[in-house]
TIBAZA-853180 format. One record per atom (N, C-alpha, C, O): residue in one letter; z, x, y. Coordinates in steps of 0.1 Angstrom, whole numbers, plus 5000, padded with zeros to 4 digits. Example, Ala and Ser with C-alpha at 12.3 -4.5 7.8 and 13.67 -1.06 7.14 Angstrom:
// TIBAZA-853180
A507851324943A507851234955A507851324967A508551424967S507151284978S507151374989S507951295000S508051345011
***
This chain:
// TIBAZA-853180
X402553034331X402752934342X401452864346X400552954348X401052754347X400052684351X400152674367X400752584373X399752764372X399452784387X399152644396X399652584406X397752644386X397152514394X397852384398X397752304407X398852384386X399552224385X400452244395X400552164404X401252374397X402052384406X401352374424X402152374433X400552364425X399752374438X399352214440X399652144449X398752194429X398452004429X400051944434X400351894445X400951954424X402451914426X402751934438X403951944439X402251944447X402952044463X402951834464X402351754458X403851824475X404451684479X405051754500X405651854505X404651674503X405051724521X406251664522X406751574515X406951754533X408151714539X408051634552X408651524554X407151684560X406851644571X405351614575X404251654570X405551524586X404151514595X402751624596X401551604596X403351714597X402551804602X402551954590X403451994583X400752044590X401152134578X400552304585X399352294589X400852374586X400652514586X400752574574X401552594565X399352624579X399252754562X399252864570X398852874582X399752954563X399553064567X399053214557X399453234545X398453304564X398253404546X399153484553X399753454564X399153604545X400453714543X400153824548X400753854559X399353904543X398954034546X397954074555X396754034555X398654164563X397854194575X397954064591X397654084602X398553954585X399353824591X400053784596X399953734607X401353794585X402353784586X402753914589X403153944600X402654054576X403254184575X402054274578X400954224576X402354394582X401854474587X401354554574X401754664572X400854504569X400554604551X399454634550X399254744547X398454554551X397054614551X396654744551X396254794541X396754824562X396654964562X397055024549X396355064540X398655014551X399655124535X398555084525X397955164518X398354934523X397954914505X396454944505X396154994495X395454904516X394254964515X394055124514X393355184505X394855204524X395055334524X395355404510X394655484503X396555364508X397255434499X397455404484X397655474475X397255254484X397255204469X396055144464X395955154452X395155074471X393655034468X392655154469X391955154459X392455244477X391855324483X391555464468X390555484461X392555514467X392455604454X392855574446X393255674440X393055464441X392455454428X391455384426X391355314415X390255374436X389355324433X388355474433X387355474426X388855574441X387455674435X388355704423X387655734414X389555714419X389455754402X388955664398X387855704402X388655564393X388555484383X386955444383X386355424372X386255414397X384855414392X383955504400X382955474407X384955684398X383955804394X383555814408X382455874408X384055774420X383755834432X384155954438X383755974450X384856054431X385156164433X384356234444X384956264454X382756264441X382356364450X381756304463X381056374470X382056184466X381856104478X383256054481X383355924481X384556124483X385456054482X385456004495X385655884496X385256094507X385356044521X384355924525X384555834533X383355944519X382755794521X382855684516X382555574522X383155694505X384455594497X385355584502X385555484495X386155584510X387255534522X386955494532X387555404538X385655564536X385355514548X384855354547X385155254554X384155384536X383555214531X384255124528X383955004530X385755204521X386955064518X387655014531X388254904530X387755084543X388655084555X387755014557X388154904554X386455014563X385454874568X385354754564X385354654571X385354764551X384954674542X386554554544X386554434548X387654634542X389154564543X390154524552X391254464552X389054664567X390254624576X389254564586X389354454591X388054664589X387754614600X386254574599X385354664602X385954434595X385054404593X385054214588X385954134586X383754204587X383754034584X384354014572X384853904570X384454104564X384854094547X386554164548X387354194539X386654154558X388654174559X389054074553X388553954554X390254124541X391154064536X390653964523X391353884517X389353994521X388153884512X389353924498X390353994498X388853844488X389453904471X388854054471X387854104477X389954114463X389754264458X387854304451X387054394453X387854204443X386554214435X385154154442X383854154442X386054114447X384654074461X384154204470X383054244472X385054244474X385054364478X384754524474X384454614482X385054534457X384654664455X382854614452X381654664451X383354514450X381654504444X380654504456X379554544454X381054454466X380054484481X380554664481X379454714480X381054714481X381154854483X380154964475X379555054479X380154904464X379455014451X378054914456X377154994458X377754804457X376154724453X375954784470X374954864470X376554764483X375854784498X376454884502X375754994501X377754904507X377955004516X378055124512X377655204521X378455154503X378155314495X376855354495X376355454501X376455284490X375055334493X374155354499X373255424494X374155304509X373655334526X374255414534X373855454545X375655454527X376555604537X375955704539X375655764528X375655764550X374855864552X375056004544X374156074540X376556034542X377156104530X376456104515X375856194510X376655964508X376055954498X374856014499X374756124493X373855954506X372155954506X372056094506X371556144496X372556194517X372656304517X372756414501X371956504497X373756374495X373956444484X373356394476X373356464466X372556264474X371756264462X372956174452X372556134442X374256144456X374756034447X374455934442X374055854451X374455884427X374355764422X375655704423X376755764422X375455604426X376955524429X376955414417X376155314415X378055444409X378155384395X377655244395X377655204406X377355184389X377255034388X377554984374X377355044363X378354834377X379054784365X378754594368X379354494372X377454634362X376654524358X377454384354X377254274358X378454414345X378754294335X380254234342X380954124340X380754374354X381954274361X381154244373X381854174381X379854264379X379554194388X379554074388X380053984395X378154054374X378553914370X379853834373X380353764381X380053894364X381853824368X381953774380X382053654382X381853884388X382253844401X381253734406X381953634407X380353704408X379353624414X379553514404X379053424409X379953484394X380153384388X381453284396X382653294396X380553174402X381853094408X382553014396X382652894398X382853054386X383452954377X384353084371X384853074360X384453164378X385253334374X386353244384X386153164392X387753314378X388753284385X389253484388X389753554380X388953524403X388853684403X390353704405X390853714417X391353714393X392753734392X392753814381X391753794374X393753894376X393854024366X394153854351X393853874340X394653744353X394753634341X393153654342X392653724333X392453594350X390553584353X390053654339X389553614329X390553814344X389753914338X390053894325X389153944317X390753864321X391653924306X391053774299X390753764287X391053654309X390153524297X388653574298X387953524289X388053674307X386353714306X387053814296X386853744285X387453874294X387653984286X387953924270X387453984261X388653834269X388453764256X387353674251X387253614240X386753664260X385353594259X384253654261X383353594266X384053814258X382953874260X382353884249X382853904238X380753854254X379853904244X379554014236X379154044225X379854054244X379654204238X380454354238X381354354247X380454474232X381854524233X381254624244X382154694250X380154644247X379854674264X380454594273X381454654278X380254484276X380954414286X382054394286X382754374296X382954404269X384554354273X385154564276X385954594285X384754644268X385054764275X384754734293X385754714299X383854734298X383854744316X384854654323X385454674334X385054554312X385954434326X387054504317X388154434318X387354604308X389054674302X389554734319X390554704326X388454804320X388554924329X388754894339X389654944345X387854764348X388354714360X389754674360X390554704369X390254584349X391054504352X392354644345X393554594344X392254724342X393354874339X393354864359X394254814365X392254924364X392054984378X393154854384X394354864386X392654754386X393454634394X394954664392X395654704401X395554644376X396854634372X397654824380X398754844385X396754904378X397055014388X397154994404X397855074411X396554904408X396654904420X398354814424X399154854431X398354704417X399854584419X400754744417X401754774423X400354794410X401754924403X401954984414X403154994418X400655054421X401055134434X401455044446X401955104455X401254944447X402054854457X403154814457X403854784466X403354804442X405054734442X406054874446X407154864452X405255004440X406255154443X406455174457X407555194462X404855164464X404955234480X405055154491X405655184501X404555044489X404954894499X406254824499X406354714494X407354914505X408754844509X409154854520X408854964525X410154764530X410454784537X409254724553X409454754565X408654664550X407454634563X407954534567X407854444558X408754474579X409354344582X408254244591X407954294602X407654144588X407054054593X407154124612X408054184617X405654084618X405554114627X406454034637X406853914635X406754134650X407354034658X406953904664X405753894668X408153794664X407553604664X407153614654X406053624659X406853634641X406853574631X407553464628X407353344630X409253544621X410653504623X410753374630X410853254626X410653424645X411053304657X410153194655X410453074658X408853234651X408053084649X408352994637X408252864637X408853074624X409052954614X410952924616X411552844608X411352974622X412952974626X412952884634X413352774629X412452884648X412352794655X411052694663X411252604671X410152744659X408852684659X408252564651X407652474655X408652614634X408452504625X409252444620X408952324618X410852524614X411352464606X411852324611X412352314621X411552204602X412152094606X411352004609X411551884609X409852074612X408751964622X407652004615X406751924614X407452124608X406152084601X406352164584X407252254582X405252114572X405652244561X404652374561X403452374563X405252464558X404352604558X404252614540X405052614531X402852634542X402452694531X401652854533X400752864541X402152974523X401553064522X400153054516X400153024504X399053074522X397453104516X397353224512X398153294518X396653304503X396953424502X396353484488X396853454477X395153554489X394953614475X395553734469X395253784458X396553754479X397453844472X398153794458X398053674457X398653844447X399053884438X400453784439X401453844445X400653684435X401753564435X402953674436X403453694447X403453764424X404853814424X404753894438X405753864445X403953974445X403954064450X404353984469X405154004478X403353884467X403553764480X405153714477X405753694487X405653684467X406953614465X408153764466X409353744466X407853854466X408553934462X409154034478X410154094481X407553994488X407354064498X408053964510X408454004521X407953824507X408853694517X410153704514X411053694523X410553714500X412053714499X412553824503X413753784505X412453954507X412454084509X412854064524X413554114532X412153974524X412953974542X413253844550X413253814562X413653774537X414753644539X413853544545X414453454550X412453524545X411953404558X411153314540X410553204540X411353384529X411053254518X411553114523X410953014522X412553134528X413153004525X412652894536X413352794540X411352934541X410552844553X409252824547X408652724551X408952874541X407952844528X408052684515X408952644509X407252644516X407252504508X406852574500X407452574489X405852624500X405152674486X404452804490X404052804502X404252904482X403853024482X402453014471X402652994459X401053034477X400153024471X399253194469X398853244479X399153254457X398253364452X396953374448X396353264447X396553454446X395053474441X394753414429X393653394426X395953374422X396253304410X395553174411X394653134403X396053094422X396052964426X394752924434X394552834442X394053024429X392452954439X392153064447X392553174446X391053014458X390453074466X391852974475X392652884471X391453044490X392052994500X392252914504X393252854508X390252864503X390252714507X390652624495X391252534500X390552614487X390952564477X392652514479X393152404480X393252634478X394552634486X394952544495X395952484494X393952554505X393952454518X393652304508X394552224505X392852304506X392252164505X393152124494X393452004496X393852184483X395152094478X396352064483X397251994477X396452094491X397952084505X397352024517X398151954523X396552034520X396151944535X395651834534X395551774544X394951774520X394751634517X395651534517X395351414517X397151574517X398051464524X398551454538X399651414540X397551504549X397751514558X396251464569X395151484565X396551404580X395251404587X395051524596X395951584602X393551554595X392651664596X393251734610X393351864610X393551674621X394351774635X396051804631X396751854639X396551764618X398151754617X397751924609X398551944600X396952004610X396552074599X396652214609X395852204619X397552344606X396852484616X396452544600X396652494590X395752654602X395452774594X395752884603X394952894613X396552954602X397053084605X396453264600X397153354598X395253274600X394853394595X394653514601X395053524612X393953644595X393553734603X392353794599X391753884604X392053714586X390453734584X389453634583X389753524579X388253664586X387253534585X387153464574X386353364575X387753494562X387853454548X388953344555X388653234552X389753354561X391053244567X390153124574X390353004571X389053174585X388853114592X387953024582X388052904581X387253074577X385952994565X387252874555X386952754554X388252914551X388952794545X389352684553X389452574547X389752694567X389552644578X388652564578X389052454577X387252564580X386652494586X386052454572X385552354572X386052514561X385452434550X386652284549X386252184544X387952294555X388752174550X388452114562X389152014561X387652094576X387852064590X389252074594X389352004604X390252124591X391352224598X391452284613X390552324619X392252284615X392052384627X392552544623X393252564614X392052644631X392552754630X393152844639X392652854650X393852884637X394553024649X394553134642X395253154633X393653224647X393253384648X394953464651X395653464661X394953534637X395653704644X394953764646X394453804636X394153834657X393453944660X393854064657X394854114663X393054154647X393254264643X393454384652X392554434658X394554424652X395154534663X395654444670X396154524678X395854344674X396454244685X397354184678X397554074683X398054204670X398954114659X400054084668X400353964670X400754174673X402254114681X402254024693X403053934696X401054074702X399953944711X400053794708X400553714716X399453784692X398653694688X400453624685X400753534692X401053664677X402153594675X403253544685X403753434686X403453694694X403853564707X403153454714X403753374721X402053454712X401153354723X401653254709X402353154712X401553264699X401653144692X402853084691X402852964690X404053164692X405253074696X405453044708X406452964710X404953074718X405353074729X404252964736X404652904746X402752954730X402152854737X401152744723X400952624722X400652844713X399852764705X400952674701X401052574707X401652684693X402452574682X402552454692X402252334687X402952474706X403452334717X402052264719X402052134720X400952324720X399352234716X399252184703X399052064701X399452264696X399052194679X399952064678X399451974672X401152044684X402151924683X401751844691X401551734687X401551854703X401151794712X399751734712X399351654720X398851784702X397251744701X396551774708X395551714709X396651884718X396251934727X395352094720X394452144726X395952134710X395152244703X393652274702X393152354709X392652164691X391552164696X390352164711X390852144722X389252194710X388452184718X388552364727X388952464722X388352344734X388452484745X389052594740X388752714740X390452504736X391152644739X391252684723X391452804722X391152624711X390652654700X388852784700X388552904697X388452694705X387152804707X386952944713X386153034709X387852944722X388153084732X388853144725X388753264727X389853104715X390553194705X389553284692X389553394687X389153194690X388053234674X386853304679X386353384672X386253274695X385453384696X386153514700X385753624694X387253534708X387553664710X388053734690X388153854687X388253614680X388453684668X387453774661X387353894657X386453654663X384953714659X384153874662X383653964656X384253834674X384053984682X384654064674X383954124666X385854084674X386254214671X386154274652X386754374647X385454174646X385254194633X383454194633X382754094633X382854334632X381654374631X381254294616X382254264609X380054264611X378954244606X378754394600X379154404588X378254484604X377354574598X378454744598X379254744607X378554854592X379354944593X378655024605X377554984607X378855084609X379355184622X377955284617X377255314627X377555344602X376555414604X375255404604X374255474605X375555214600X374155124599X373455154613X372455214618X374655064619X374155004635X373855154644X373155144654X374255264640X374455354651X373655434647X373555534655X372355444631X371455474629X372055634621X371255714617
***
């Protein structure tokens, strides 16, 4: 499937556009799939075994509660193994080497890498060398392990409460929603239809289909710049936001059923009304900010 064409092809229904991402957002999943399905199989697969607790500790920061919430997967193990592992007071203690895999970092820092399991497998047929296409085998084995444990253990999570009531009766009819989302296209399509609210969706966008902003900026270029929300719960949301000049509305992490009633119940009637921007935009994204630390817990606390 040509992803990209399908995202260019997006055409509006209406006046007005909300994007919104998925996870941790919309559904309550972050936890289960960081915990239970991202989490161990990342010390199997790159040899964290004897630092396993600080290897969790690092992935829980790094994905739930932190500036790099919700970032791409490979963005993330690679800040884990290159910074935060290795500064864990655990590690240092025992004298761990914390593996390093040189030729998928590249990867990863290469902005012309598309970091999707298709990404890996066109780096992987274009490797130089049979060092490098062995390491990105192994990442992208680890990845395809991880969609496997998500599709088994992640069922059943129903969109937070006001979700529902906001694209039920908030959007449908007056503006189009698009899903933003580096999640895994089947797994985002598989996880909206699951609980019937696809059909409020114009288009459903994955990790396939770009970065976020990218996402944004091919769906909100038929629109002027205040007819535009971003709905997120990580600063990865808010950064596609303001890279398109968008506006944004914060889920605050731990505050999710909060954040969703105030938005049907008071944001959506500013965003329509043009009254959204200025103040009360700003009072929202700073209480976001706050609560997503910069630095891990045994940096700052020495």
């Amino acid at each position: 499937m040509d992803y990209r064409a399908k995202l260019e092809e997006f055409t509006p229904r209406h006046g007005f556009l909300v994007c919104i991402d998925s996870d941790g957002c919309v559904f309550d999943t972050m936890g289960i799939k960081q915990r239970e399905c991202f989490c161990p199989w990342m010390v199997a697969y790159f040899g964290l075994q004897p630092v396993a607790q600080a290897a969790r500790e690092c992935k829980e920061f790094a994905d739930l509660f932190s500036r790099t919430r919700g970032a791409n997967r490979h963005i993330t193990i690679k800040r884990i193994l290159t910074e935060l592992l290795p500064s864990h007071p655990q590690v240092r203690r025992r004298g761990f080497e914390v593996p390093q895999y040189p030729h998928y970092f590249a990867w990863v820092d290469d902005p012309g890498s598309s970091l999707s399991n298709d990404g890996l497998r066109k780096a992987i047929a274009q490797a130089k060398s049979e060092e490098e296409r062995r390491e990105l085998e192994h990442v992208l084995e680890w990845s395809e392990r991880v969609n496997w444990a998500i599709k088994e253990i992640v069922r059943g999570i129903p969109p937070f409460p006001f979700v529902r009531e906001s694209l039920m009766e908030g959007l449908s009819g007056k503006a189009d929603v698009v899903v933003v989302s580096q999640t895994p296209l089947e797994a985002l399509e598989r996880e909206w239809a699951e609980h019937g609210i696809d059909r409020y969706a114009s288009l459903i966008c994955g990790q396939e289909m770009g970065t976020k902003a990218e996402q944004v900026a091919a769906t909100a270029r038929h629109y002027p710049k205040d007819h535009v929300l971003m709905v997120g719960d990580a600063p990865g949301d808010l950064e596609a936001a303001q890279a398109n000049g968008v506006l944004f509305y914060p889920v605050v992490p731990g505050e999710e059923e909060a954040a969703w009633e105030r938005f049907y119940r008071e944001a959506l009637e500013r965003f329509f009304a043009g009254s959204y921007a200025g103040e009360y935009e700003r009072e929202l994204i700073g209480r976001f900010e706050r609560a997503l630390p910069e630095r891990p817990p045994w940096e700052v606390e020495g």
